[in-house]
Backbone bond lengths (Angstrom), bond angles and torsions (degrees), N, CA, C in turn:
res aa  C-N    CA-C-N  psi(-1)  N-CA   C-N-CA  omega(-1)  CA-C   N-CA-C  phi
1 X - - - 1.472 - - 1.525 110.21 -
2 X 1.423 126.41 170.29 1.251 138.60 -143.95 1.908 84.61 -94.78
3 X 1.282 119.92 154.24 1.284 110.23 -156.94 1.609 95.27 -91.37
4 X 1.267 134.08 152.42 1.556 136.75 178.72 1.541 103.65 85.74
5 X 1.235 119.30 -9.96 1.657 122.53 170.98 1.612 115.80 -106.39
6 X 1.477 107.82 122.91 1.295 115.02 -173.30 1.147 124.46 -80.77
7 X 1.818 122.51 131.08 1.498 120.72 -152.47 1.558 122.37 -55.88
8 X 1.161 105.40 -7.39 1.152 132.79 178.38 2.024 126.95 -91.02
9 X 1.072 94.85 -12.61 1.519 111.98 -174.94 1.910 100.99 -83.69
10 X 1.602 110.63 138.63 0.886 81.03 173.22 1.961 104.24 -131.81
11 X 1.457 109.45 144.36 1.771 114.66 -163.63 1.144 101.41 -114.23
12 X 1.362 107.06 136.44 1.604 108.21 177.65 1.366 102.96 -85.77
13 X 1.325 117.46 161.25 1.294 130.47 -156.90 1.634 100.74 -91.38
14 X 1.168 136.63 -15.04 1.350 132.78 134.72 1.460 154.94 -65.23
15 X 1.684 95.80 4.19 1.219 124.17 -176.84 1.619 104.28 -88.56
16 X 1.411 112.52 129.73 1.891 109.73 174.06 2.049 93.91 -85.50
17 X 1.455 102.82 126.92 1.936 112.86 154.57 1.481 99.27 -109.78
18 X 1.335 103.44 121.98 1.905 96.36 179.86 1.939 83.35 -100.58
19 X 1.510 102.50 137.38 1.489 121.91 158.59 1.469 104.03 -21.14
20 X 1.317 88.87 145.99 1.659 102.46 -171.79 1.797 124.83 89.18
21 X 1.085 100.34 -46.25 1.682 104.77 173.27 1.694 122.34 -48.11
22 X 1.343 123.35 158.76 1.491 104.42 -160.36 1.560 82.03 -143.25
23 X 0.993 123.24 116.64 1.397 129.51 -176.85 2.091 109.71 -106.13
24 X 0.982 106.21 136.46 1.383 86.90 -174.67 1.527 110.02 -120.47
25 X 1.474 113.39 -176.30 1.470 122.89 -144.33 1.355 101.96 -59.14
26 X 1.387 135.02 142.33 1.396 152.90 153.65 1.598 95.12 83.27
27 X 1.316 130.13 12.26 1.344 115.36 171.51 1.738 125.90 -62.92
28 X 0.982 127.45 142.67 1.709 137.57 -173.35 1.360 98.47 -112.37
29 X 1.636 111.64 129.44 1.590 135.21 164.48 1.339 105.20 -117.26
30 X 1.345 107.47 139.61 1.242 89.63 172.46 1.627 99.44 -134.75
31 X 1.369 121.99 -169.84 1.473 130.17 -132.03 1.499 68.58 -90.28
32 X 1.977 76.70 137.56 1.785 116.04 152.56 1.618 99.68 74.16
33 X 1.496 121.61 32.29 1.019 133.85 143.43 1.469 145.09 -48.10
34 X 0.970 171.35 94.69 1.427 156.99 -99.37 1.732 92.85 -167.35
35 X 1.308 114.09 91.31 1.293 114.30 171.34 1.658 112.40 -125.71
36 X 1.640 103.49 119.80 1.391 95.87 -175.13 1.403 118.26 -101.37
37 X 1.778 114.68 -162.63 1.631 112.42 -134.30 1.486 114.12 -82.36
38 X 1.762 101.90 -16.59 1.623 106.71 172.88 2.122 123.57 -99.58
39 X 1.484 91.03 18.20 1.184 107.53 159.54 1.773 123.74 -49.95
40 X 1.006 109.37 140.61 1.877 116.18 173.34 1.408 109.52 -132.38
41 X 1.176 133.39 94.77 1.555 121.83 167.98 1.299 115.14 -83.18
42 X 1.585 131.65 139.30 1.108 121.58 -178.95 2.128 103.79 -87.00
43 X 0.888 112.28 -169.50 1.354 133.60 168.60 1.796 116.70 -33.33
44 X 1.417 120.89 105.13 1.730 102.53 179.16 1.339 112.67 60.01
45 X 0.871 133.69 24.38 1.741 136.91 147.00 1.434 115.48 -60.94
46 X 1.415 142.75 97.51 1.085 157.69 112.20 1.438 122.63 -6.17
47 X 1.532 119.26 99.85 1.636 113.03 154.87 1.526 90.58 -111.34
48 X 1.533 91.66 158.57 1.552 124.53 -179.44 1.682 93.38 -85.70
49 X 1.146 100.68 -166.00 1.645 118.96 165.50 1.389 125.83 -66.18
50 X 1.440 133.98 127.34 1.392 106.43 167.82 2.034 120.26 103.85
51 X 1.723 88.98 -14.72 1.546 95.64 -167.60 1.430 109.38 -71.83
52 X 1.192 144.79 153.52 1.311 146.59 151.84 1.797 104.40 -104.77
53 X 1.482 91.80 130.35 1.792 102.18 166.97 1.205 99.98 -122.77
54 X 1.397 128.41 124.15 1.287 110.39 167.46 1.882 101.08 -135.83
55 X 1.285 119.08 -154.13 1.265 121.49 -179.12 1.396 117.69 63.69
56 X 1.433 115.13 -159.58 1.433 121.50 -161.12 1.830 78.57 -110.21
57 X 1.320 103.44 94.24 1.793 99.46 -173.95 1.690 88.81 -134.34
58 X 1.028 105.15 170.50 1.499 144.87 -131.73 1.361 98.83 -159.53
59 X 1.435 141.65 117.88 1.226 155.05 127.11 1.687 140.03 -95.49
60 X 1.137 134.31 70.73 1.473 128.58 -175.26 1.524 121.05 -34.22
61 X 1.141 86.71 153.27 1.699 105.73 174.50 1.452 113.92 -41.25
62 X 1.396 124.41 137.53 1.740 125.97 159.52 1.929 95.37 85.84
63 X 0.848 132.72 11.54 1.683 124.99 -179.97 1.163 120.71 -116.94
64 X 1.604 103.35 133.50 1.520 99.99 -168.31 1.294 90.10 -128.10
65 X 1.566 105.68 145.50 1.502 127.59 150.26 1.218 120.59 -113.38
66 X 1.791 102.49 154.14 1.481 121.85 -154.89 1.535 97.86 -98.58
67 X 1.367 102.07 167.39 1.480 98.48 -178.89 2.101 137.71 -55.51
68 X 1.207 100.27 149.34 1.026 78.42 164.70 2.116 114.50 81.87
69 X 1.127 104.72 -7.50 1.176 113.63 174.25 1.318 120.70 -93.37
70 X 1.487 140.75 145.54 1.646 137.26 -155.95 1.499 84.48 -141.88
71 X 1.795 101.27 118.57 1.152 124.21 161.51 1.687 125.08 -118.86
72 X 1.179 110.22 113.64 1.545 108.49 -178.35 1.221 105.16 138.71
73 X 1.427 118.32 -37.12 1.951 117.48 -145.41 1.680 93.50 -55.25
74 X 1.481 88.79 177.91 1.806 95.98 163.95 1.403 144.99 -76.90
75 X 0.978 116.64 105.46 1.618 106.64 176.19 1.275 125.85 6.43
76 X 1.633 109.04 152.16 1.668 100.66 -161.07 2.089 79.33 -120.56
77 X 1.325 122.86 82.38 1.067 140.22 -150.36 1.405 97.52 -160.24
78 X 1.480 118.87 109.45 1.322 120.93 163.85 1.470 132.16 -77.79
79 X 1.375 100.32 -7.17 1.105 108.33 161.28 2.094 136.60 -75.60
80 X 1.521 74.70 -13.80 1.926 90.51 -170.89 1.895 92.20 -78.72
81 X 1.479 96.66 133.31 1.437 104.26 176.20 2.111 97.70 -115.23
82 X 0.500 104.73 21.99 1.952 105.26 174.83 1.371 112.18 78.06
83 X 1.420 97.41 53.33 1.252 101.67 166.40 1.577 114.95 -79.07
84 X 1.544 112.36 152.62 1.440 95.52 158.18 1.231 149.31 -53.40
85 X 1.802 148.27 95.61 1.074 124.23 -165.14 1.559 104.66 -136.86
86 X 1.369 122.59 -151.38 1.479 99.07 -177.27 1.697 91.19 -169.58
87 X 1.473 99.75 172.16 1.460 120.69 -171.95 1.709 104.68 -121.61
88 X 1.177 103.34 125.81 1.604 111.15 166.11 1.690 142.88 -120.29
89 X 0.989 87.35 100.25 2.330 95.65 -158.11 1.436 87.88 -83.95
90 X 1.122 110.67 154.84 1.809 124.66 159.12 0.972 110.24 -116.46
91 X 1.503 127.75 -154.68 1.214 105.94 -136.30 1.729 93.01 -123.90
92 X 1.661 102.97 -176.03 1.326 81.05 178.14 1.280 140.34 69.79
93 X 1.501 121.08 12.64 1.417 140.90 -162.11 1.351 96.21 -116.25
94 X 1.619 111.53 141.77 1.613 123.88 174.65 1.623 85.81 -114.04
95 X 1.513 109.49 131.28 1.630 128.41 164.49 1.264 101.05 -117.65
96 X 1.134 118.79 115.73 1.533 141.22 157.95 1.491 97.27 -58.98
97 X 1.768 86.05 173.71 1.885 128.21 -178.07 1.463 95.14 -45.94
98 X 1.205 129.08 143.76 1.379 131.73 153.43 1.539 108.33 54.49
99 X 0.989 157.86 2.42 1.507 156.47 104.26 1.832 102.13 41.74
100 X 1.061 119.89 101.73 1.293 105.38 149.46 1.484 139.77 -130.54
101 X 1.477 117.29 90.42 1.453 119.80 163.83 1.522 139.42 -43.99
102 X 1.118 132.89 128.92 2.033 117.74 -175.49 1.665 82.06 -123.52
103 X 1.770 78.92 161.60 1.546 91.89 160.83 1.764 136.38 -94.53
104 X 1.248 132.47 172.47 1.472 131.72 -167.41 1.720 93.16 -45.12
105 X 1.687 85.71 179.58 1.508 98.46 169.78 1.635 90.45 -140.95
106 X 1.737 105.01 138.94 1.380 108.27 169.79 1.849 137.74 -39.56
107 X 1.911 107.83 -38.71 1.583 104.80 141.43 1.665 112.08 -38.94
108 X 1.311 128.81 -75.66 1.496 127.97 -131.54 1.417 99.19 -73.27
109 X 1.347 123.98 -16.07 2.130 115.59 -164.09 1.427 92.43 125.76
110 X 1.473 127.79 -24.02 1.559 120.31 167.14 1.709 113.19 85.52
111 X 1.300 95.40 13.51 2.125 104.07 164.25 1.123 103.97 178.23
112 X 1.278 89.63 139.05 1.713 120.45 166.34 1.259 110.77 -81.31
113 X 0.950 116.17 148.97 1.760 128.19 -149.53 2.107 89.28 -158.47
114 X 1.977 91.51 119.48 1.436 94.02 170.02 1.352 110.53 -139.99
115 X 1.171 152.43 149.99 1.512 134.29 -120.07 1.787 95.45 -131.90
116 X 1.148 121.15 -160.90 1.919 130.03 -171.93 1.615 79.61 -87.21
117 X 1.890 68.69 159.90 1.675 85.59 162.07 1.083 132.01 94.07
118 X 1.688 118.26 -27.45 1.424 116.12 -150.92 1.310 121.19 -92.36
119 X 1.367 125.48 158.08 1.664 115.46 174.35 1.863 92.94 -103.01
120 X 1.339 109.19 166.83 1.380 111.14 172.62 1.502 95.50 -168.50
121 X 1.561 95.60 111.51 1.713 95.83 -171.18 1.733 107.72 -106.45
122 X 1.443 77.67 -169.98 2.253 89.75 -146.59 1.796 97.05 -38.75
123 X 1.535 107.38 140.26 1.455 95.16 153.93 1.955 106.49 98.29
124 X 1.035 89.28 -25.27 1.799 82.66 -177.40 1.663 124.51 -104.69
125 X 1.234 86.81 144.87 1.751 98.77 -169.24 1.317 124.96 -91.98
126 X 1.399 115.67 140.88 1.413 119.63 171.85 1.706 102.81 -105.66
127 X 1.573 125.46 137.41 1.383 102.38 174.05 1.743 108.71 -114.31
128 X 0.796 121.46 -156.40 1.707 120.67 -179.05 1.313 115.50 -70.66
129 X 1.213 112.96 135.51 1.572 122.98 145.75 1.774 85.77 96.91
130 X 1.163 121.89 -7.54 1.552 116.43 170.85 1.123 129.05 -47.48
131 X 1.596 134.06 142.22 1.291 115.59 -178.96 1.608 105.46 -124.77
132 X 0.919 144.76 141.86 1.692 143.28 -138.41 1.783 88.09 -170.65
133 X 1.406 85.42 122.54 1.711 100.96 171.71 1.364 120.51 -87.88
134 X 1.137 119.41 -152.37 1.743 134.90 -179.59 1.752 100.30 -74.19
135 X 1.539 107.41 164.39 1.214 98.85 174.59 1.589 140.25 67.81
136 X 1.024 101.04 -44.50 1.605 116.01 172.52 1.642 124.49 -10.29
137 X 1.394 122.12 109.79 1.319 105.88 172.23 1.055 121.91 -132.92
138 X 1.688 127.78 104.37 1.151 164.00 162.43 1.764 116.42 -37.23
139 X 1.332 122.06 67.82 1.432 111.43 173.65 1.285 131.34 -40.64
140 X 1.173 144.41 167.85 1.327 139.67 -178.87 1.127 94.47 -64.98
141 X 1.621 119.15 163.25 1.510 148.71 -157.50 1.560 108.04 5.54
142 X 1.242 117.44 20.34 1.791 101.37 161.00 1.104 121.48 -93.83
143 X 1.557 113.02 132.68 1.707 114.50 -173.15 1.567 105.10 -122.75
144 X 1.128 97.23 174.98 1.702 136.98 -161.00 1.222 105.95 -99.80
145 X 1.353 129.48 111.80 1.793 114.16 156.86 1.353 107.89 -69.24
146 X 1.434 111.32 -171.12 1.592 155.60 -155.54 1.779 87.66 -90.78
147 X 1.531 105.96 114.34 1.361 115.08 177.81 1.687 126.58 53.91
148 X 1.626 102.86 36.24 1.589 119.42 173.71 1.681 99.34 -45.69
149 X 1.179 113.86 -165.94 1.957 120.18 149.92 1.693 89.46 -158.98
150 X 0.978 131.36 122.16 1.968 140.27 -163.18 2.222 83.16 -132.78
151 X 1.201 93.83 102.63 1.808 102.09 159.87 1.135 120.16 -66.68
152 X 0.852 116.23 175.55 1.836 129.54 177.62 1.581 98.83 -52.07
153 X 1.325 106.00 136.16 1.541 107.13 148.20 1.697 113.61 63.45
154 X 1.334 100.44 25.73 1.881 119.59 160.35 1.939 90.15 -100.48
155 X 1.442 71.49 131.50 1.636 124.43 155.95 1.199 141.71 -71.75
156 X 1.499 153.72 25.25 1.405 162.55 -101.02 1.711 84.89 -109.20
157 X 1.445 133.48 115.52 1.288 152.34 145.92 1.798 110.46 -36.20
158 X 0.879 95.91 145.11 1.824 105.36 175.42 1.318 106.39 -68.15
159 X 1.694 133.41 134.67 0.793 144.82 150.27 1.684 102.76 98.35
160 X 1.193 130.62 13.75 1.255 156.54 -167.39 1.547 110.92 -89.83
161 X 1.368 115.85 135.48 1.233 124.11 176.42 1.611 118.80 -121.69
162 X 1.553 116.07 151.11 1.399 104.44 171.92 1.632 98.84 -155.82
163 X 1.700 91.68 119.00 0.999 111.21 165.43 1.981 129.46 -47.86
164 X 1.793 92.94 146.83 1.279 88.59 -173.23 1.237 150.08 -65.62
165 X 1.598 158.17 134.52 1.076 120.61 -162.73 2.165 113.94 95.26
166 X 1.544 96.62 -8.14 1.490 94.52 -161.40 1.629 101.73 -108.33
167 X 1.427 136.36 124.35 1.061 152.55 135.27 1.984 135.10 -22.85
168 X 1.039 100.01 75.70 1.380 98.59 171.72 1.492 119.36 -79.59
169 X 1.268 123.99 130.33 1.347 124.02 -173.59 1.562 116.19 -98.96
170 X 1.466 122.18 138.95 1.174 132.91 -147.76 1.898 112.99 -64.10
171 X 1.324 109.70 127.49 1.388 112.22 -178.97 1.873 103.93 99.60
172 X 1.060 134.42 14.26 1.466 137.36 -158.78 1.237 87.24 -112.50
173 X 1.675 102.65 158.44 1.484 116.93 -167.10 1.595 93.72 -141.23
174 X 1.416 114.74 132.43 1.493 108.96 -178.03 1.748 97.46 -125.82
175 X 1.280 128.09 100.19 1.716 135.43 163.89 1.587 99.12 -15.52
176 X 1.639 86.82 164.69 1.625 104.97 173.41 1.521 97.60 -77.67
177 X 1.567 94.56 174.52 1.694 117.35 -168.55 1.445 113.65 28.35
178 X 1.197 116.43 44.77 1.213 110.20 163.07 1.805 120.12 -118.98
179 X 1.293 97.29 149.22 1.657 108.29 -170.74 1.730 104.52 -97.93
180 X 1.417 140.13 132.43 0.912 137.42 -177.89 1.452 108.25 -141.82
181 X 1.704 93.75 113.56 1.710 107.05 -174.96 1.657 96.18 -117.07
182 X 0.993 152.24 43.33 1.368 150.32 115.28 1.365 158.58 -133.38
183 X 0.353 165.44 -156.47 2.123 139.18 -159.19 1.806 102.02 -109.85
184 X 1.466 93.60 130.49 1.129 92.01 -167.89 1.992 105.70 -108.36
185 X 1.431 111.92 155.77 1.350 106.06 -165.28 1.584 100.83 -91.02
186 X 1.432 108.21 155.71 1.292 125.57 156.09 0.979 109.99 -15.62
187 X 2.165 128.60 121.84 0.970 123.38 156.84 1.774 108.10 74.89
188 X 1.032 129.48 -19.21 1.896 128.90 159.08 1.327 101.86 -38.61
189 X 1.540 86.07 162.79 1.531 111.01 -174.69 1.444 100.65 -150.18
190 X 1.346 109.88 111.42 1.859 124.46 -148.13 1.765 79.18 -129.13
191 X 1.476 115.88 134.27 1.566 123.56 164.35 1.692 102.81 -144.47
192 X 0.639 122.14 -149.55 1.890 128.35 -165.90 1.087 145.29 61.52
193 X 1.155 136.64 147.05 1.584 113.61 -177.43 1.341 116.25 -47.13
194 X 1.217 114.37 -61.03 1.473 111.94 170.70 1.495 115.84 -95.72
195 X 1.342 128.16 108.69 1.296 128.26 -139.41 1.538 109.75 -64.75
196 X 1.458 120.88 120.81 1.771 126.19 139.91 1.450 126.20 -69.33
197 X 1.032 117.35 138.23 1.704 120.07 167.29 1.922 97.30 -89.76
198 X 1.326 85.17 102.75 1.684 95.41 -175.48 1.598 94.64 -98.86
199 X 1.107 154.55 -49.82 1.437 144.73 179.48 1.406 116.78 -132.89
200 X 1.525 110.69 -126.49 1.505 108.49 173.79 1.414 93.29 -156.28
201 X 1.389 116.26 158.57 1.280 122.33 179.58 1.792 135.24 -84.44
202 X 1.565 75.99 74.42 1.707 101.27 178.74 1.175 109.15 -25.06
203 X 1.437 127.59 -79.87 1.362 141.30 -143.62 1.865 95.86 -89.07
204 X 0.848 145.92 -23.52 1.441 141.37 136.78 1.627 135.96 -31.16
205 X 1.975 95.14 -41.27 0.993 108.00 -176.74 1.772 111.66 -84.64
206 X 1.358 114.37 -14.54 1.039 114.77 -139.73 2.046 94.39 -122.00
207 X 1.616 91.72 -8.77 1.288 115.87 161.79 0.775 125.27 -80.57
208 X 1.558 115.16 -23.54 1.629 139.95 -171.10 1.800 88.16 -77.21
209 X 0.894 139.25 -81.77 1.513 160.45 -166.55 1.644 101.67 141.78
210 X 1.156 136.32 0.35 1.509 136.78 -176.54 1.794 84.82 -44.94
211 X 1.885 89.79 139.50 1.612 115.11 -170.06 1.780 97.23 -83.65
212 X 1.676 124.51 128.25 1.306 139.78 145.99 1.399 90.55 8.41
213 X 1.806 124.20 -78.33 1.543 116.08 -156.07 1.568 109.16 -63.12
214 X 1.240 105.47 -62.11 1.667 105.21 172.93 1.755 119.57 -19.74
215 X 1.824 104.11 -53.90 1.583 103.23 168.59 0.965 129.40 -46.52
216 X 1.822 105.73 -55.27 1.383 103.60 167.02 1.078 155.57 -34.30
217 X 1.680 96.67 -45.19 1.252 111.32 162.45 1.327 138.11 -55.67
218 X 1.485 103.82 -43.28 1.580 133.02 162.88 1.254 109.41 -43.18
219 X 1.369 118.16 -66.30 1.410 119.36 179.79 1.846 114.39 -40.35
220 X 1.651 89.70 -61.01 1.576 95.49 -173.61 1.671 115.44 -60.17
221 X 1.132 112.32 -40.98 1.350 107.81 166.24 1.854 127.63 -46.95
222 X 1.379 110.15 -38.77 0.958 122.41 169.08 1.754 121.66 -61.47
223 X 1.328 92.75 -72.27 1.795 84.41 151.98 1.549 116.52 -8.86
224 X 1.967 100.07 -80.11 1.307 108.02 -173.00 1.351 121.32 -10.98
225 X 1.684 94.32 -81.98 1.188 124.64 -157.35 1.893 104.54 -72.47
226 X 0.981 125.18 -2.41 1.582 142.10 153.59 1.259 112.64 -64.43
227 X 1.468 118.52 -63.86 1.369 107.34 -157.67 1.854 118.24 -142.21
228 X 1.445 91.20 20.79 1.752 123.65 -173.16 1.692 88.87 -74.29
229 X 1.365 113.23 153.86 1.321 132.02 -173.31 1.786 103.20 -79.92
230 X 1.033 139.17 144.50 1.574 167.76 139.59 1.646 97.88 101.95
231 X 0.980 110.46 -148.19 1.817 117.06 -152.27 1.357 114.73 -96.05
232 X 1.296 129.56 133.31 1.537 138.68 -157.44 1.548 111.02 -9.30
233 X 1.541 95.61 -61.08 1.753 114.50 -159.45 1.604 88.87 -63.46
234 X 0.724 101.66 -50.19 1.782 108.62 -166.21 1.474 120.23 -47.61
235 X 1.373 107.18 -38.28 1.213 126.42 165.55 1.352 119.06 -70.58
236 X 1.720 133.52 -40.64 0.982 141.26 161.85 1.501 106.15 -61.39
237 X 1.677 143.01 -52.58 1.405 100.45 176.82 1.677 131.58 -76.74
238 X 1.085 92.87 -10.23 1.936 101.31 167.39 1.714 102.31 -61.80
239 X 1.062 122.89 -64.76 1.338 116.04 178.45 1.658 106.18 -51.19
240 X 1.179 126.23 -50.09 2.016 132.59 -179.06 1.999 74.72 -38.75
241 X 1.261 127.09 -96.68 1.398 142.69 -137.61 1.857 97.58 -57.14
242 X 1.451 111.23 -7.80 1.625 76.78 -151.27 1.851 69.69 -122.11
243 X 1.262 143.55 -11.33 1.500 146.30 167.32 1.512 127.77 -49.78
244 X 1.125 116.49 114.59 1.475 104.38 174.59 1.995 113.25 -122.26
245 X 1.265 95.26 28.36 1.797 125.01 177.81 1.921 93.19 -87.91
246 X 1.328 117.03 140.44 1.523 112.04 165.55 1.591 94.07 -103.27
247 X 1.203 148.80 1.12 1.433 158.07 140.49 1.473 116.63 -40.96
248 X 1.425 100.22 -49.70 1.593 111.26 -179.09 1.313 107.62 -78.70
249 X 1.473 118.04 -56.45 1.720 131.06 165.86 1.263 102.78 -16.54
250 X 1.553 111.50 -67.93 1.600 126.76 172.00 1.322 122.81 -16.48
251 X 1.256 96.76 -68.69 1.851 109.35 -173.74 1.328 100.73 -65.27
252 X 1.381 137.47 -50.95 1.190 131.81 -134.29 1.307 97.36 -89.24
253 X 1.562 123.43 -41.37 1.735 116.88 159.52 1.121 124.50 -67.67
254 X 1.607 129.28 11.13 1.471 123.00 170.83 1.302 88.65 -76.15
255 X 2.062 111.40 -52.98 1.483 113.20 -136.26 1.619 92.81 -70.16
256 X 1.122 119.24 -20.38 1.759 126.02 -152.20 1.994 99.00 -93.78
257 X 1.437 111.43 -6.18 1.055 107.72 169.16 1.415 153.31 -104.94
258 X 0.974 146.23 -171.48 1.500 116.25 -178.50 1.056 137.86 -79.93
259 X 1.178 127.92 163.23 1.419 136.44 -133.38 1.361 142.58 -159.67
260 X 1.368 148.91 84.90 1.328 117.36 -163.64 1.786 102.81 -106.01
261 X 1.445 121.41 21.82 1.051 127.43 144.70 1.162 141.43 -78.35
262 X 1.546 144.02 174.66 1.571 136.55 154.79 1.826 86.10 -106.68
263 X 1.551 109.77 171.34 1.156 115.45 -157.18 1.975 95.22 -116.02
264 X 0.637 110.39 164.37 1.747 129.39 -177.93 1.890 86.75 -98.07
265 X 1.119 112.47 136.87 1.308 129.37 -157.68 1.469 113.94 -123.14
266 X 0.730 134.98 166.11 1.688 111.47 174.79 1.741 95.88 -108.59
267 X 1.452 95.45 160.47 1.435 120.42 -168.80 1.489 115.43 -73.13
């Protein structure tokens, strides 16, 4: 077998492997593939027809992408002059139709990093230097700016945007057509054209198995931080001191942490 391809892998004979690529055991290519030489597939990785991998990319074990999707290319950053940087998938990830991932840019830390688990349907973008946790689910055509951070178990609505630089906090659900230019808290529930944090994501939470009291708490905290006396943060460490929820804990060290956003607030 071709050297960096595992005897076990199997390539359709219309598929391009440029030298160098390292394909691993039981992986499937399929025709009119275009995988180049600093490619890594982990274990049983599946491309459909049509896929391009290229760059210093990274794919985990068990994940398949659908046709027609481009993972690796370069940043859509006029600032990137070809530096070396790289792309990192985990494992366990479904990539939809037309999917497009890039790699870091030397500003951002120089790779995008996207975690197990995730769905990412037809049409939606990841851009550089993004960091995307476990779970993740990517509606059709909603994309990611340049150095997002998306936690575990966010929800991104179809047709949805998120500004660059912006913080989604883990378990949050953001509606379709909505645009989101500021960091959203743990567990929020952001809808609008231009996104509000109108509640929190009940039915997520409650999907989660999170206990009745825990909600409660959630809820009441929310309140708080709605309609509690002096300025966002301020309100978030009064709630830190007076909380005995690790849900609430949650939020209050997203909001209390760093940042080069302001946060979407509730109404």
């Amino acid at each position: 077998m071709t050297q960096g391809i595992h005897e076990t892998a199997s390539i359709h004979p219309g598929a391009i492997v440029e030298d160098g690529a390292r394909i691993g055991e039981g992986c499937v290519v399929g025709p009119f593939c275009h995988i180049g030489p600093e490619v890594v597939l982990g274990a049983r990785v599946e491309l459909k027809s049509h896929v391009v991998v290229t760059g210093k990319t990274e794919i985990g074990d068990d994940t398949m992408v659908f046709s027609f999707a481009v993972i690796g290319e370069i940043p859509q950053d006029l600032k990137f002059k070809g530096e070396q940087t790289s792309l990192v998938i985990g494992k366990r990830n479904r990539i939809r139709e037309h999917v497009t991932m890039n790699c870091g840019t030397e500003g951002g830390g120089g790779v995008t990093r996207v975690g197990d688990d995730g769905l990412f349907m037809a049409g939606c973008h990841v851009a550089h230097d993004a960091r995307v946790g476990d779970r993740v689910i990517l509606v059709n055509n909603s994309a990611l700016a340049g150095h997002c951070v998306i936690e575990d178990d966010v929800i991104v609505g179809g047709l949805s945007g998120v500004h660059q630089w912006v913080r989604i906090g883990r378990g949050a659900i953001i509606g379709a057509v909505t645009m989101v230019t500021n960091d959203v808290i743990p567990y929020g529930l952001v809808q609008a054209p231009r996104g509000k944090l109108d509640g929190l994501n009940l039915v997520g939470l409650k999907r989660k198995g999170v206990s009745r009291a825990d909600i409660t708490a959630l809820r009441a905290a929310f309140q708080m931080l709605a309609q509690g006396e002096g300025a966002f943060a301020d309100r978030a460490k009064r709630l830190g001191n007076e909380t005995q929820s690790d849900y609430v804990r949650e939020i209050v060290a997203f909001i209390l942490g760093d940042s080069d956003r302001h946060f979407l607030t509730p109404g």
